[in-house]
DONUMI-933832 format. One record per residue (C-alpha): residue number from 1; residue in three letters; z, y, x. Coordinates in nm, 2 decimals. Each point is the difference from the previous one (the first is absolute). Layout:
<atoms>
{NUM ALA {Z Y X}} ...
</atoms>
This chain:
<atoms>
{1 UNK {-0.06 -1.65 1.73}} {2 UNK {-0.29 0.01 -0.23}} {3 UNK {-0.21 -0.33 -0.05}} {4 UNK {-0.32 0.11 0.13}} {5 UNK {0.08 -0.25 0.28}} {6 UNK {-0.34 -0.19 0.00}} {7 UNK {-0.17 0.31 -0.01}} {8 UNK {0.15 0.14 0.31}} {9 UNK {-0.04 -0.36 0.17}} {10 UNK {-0.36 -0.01 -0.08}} {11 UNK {0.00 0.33 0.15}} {12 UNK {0.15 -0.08 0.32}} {13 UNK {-0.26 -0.32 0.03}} {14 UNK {-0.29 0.25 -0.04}} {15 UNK {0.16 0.19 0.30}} {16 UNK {0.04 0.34 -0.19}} {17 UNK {0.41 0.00 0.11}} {18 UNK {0.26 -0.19 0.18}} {19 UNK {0.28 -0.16 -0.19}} {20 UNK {0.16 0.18 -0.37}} {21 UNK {0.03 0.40 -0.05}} {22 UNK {0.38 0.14 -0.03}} {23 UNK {0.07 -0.03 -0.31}} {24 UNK {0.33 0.18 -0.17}} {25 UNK {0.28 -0.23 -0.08}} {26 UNK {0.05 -0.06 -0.34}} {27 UNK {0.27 0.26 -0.17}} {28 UNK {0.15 0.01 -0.28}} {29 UNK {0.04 -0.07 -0.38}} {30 UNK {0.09 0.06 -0.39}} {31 UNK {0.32 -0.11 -0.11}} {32 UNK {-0.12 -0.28 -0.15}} {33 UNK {-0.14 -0.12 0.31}} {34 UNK {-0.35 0.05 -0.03}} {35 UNK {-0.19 0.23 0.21}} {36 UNK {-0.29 0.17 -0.16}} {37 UNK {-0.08 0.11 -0.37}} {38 UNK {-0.31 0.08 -0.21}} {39 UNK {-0.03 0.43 -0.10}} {40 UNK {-0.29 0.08 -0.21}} {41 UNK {-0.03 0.40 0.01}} {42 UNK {-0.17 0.30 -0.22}} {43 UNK {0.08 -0.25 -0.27}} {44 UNK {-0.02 0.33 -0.21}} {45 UNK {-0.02 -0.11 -0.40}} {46 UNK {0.24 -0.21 -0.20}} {47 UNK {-0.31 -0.24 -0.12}} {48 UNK {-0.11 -0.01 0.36}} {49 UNK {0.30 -0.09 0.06}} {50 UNK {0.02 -0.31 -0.29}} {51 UNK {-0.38 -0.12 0.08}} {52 UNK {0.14 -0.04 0.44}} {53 UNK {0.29 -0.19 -0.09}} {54 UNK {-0.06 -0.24 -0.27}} {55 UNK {-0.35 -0.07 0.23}} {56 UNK {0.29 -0.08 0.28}} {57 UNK {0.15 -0.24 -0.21}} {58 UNK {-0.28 -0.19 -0.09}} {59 UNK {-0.15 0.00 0.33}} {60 UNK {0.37 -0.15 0.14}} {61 UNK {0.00 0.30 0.22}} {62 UNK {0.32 0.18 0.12}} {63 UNK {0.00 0.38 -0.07}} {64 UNK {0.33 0.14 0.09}} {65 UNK {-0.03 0.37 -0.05}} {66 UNK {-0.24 0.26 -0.14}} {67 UNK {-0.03 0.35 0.07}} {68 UNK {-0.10 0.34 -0.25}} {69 UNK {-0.12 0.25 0.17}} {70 UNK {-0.10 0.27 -0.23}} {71 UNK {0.33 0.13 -0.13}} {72 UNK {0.23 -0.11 -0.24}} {73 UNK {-0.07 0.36 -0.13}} {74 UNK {-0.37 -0.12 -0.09}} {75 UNK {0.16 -0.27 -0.21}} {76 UNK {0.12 -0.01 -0.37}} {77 UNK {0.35 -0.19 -0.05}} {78 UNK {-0.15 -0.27 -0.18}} {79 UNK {-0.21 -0.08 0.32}} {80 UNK {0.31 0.04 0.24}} {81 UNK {0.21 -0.23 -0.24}} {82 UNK {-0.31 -0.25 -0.01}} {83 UNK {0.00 0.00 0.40}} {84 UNK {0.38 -0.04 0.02}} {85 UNK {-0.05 -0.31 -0.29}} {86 UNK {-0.31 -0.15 0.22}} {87 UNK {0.26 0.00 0.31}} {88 UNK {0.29 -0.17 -0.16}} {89 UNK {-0.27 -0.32 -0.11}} {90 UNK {-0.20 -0.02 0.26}} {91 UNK {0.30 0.01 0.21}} {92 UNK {-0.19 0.29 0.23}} {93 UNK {0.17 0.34 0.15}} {94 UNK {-0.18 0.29 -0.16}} {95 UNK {0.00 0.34 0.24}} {96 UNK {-0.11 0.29 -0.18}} {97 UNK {-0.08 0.33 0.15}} {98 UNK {0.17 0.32 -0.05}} {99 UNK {-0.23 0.32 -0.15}} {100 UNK {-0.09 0.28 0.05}} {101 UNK {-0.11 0.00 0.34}} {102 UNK {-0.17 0.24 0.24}} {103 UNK {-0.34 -0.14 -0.13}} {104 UNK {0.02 0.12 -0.37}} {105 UNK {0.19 0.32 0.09}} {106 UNK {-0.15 0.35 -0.02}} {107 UNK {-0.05 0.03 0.41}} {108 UNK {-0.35 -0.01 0.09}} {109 UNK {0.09 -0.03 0.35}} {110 UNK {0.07 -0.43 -0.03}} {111 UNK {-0.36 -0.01 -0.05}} {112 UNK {-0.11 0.13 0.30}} {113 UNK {-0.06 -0.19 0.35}} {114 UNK {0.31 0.21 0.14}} {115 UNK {0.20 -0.01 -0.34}} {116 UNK {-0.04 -0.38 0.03}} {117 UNK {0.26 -0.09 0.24}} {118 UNK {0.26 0.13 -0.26}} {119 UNK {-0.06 -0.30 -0.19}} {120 UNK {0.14 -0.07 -0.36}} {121 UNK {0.33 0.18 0.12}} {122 UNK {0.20 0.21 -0.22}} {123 UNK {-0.04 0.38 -0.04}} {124 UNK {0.31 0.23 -0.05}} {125 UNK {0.34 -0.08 -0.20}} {126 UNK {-0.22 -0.01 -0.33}} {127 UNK {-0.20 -0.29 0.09}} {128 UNK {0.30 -0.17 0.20}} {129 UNK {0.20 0.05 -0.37}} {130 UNK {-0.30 -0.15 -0.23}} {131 UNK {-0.02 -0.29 0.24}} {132 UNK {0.34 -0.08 -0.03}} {133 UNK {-0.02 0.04 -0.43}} {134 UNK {-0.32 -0.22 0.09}} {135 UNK {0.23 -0.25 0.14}} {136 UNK {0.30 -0.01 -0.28}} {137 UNK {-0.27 -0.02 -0.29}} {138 UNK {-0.10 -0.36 0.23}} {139 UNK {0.34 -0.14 0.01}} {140 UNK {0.07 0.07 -0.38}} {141 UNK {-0.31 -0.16 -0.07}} {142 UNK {0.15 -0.31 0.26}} {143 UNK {-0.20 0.08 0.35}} {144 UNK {0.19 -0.08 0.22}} {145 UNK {-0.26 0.01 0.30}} {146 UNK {-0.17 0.35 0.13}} {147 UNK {-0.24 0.07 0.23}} {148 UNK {0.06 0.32 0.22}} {149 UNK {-0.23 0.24 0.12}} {150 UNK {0.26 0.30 0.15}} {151 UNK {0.26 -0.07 0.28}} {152 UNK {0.17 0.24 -0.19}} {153 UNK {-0.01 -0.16 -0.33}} {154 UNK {0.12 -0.31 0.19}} {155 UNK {0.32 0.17 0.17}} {156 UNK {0.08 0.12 -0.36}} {157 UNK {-0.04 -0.34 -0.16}} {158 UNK {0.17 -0.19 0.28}} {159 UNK {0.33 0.26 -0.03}} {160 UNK {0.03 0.00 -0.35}} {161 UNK {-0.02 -0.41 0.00}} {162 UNK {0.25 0.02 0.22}} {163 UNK {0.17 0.16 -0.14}} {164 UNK {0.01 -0.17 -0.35}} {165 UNK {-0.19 0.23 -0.16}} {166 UNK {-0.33 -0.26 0.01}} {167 UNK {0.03 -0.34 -0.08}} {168 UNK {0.09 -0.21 0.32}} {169 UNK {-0.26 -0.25 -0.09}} {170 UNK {-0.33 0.28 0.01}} {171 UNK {-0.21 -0.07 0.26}} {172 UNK {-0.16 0.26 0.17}} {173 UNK {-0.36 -0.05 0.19}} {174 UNK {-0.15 0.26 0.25}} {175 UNK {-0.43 0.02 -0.04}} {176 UNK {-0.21 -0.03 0.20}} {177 UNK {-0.10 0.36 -0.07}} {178 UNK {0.30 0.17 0.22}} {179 UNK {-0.22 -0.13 0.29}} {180 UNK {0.31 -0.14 0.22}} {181 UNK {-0.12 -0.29 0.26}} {182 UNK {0.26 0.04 0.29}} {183 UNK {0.31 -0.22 0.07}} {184 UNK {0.21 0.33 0.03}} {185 UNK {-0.10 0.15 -0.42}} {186 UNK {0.07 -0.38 -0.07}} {187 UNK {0.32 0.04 0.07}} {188 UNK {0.04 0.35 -0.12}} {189 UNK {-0.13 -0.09 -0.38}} {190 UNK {0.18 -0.32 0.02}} {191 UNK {0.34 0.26 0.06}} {192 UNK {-0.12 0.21 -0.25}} {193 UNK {0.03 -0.28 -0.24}} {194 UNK {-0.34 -0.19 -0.07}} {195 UNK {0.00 -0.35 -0.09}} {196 UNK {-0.30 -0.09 0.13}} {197 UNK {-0.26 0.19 0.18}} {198 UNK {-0.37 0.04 -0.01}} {199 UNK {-0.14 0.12 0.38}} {200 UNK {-0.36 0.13 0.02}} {201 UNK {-0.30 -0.24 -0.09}} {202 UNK {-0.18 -0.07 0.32}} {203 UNK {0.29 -0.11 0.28}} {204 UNK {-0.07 -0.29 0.20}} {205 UNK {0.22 -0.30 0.01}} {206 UNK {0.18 0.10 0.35}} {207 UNK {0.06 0.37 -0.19}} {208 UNK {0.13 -0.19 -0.26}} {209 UNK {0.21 -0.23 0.20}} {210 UNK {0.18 0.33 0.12}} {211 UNK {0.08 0.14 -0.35}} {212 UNK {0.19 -0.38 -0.09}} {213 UNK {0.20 0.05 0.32}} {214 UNK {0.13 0.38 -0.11}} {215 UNK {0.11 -0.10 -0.35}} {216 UNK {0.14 -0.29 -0.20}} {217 UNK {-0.15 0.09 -0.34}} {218 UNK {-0.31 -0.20 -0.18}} {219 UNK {-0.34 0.22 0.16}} {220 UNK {-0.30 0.03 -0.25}} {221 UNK {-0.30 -0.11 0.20}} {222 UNK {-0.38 0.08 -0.13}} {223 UNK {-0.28 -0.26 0.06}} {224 UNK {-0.26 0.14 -0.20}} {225 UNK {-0.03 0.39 -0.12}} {226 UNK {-0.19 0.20 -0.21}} {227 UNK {-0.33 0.18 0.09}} {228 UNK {0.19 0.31 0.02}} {229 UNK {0.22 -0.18 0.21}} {230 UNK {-0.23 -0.11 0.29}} {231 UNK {-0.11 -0.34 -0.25}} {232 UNK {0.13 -0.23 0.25}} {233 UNK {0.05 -0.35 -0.01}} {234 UNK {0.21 -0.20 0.19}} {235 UNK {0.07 -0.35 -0.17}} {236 UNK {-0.05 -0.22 0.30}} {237 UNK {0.33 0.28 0.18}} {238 UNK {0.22 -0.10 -0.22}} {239 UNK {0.15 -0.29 0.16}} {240 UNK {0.08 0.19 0.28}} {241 UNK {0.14 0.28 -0.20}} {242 UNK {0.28 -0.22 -0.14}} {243 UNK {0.09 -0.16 0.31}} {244 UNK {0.02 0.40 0.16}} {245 UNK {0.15 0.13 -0.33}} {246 UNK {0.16 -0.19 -0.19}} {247 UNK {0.17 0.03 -0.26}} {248 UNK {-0.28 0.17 -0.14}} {249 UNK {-0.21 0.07 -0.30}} {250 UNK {-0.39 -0.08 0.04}} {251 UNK {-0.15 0.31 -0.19}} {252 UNK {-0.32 -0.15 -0.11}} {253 UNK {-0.24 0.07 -0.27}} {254 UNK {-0.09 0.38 -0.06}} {255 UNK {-0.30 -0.05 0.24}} {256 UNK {-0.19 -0.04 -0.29}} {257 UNK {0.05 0.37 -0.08}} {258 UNK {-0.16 0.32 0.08}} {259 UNK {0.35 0.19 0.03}} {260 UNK {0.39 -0.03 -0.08}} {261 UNK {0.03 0.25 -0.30}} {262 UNK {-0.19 -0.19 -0.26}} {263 UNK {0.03 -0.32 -0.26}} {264 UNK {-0.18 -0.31 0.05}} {265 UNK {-0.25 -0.13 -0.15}} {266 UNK {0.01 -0.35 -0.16}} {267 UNK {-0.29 -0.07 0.26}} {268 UNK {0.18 0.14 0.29}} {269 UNK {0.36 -0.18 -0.13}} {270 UNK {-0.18 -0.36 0.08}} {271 UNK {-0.06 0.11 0.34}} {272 UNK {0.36 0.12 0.05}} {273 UNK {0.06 -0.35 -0.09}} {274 UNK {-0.28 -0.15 0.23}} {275 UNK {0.11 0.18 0.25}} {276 UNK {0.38 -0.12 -0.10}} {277 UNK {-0.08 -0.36 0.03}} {278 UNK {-0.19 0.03 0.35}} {279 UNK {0.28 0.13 0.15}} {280 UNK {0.21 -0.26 -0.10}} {281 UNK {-0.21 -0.32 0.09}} {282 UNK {-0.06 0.17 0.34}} {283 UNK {0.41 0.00 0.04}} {284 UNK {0.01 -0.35 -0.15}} {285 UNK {-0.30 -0.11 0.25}} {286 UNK {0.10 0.18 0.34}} {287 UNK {0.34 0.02 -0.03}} {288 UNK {0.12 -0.25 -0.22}} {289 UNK {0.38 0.06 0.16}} {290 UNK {0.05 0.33 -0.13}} {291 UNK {0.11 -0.01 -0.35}} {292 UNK {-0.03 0.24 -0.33}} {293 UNK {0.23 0.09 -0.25}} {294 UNK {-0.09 -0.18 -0.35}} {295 UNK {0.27 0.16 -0.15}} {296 UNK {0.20 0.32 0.04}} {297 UNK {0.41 0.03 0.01}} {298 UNK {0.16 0.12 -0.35}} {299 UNK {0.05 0.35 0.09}} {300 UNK {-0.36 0.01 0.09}} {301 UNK {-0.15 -0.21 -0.28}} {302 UNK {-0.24 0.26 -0.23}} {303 UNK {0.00 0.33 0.11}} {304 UNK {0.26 0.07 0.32}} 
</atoms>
């Protein structure tokens, strides 16, 4: 249970309700023991990604994971080799995304209201084939953490891992983008192979609740989005969110940005790390119990 206790019993003194809400028992956690973890998304630019993390360090704050979101394709080798170095000392998983995407293809149709729901899925055995090249040039360059956009694209991946023909150790993250927020897709991308999974931005907690009883796997959960995202904020949730979800990553920070398909600022990095540090004192005030990872196992250390 969250520790908004005096709250609620100033609340029940005032007459507004009788006695404490339900509240979802608390779940689950990392191996490690802890049960939530810092994600700072749309981390799109090798120096953005320098300027968040030493700003961590020196702050003392915990960031256990960033997120690219542009492409790998939009990235020379020296940046993706400067990502995977800024990983291994910061002691942080890296995800990059794979490119191209249904966004930067030649179909006019994504753009449209209707065209829309296709999302940033693939198009045709062309595109599914570049985004699997997309992926080998990653891992030879040492990703070793993707972020998938095409149920598709993540039956291929999980097979081939399987199969040996990935390394066992790549870790495979469905976006937020497919658009999956029941219990039932939960379960099918978890089959399907993801390693995590991000649902749909705007679920509330008991939604939530539902997806960590369907699946076993750490769930990517937003508390603040983009402008193109809806530009919610919802710090003072996330308490609640851990004890519904956990183990979960806390995807905080892009709210500072118009949309997901560009790079940072230096401006808008400091409020990824603003936002960064909020979250984590309202864990450390409201729910003191529930811990965070300060370091990730080996095989995760860098970029997983």
């Amino acid at each position: 249970m969250t520790s908004y206790t005096k709250a609620r019993a100033l609340l029940v003194t005032a007459g507004v309700f009788k006695g404490e809400p339900a509240q979802p028992a608390d779940t689950g956690c990392f191996q490690d023991g802890s049960q939530w973890r810092i994600e700072v998304p749309t981390v799109n630019s090798a120096t953005a990604a320098q300027t968040l993390l030493e700003g961590a360090a020196a702050k003392g704050i915990t960031i256990n994971r960033i997120t690219e979101t542009l492409g790998m394709f939009c990235h020379p080798d020296a940046d993706i080799e400067r990502y995977v170095r800024l990983g291994r000392e910061h002691g942080v998983q890296v995800l990059m995304s794979i490119g191209p995407r249904a966004t930067y293809d030649i179909g006019a149709s994504v753009r449209t209201p209707e065209g829309a729901r296709n999302g940033n899925r693939l198009r045709g055995q062309d595109q599914l084939e570049k985004a699997l090249a997309d992926l080998l040039r990653g891992l030879e360059l040492g990703v070793r953490g993707f972020v998938i956009y095409d149920e598709g694209l993540l039956r291929v991946l999980g097979t081939l891992r399987s199969l040996g023909e990935l390394p066992a150790q790549v870790h495979l993250k469905v976006s937020a983008h497919c658009g999956h927020g029941n219990p039932a897709s939960m379960q099918l991308l978890s089959n399907l192979g993801a390693d995590s999974i991000n649902p749909v931005r705007d679920l509330p907690i008991p939604a939530i609740a539902s997806l960590r009883q369907a699946v076993t796997v750490p769930l990517d959960i937003h508390v603040d989005n983009p402008k193109s995202s809806g530009g919610f904020i919802r710090t003072l949730d996330v308490p609640d969110i851990v004890t519904a979800a956990a183990p979960v990553y806390l995807k905080t920070g892009n709210g500072v940005m118009d949309g997901h398909g560009t790079r940072p600022t230096p401006e808008q990095v400091t409020g990824m790390l603003r936002q960064a540090q909020i979250v984590t004192e309202t864990m450390k005030r409201y729910c003191p119990h529930l811990q965070q990872s300060t370091t990730l196992p080996t095989a995760t250390v860098g970029v997983v």
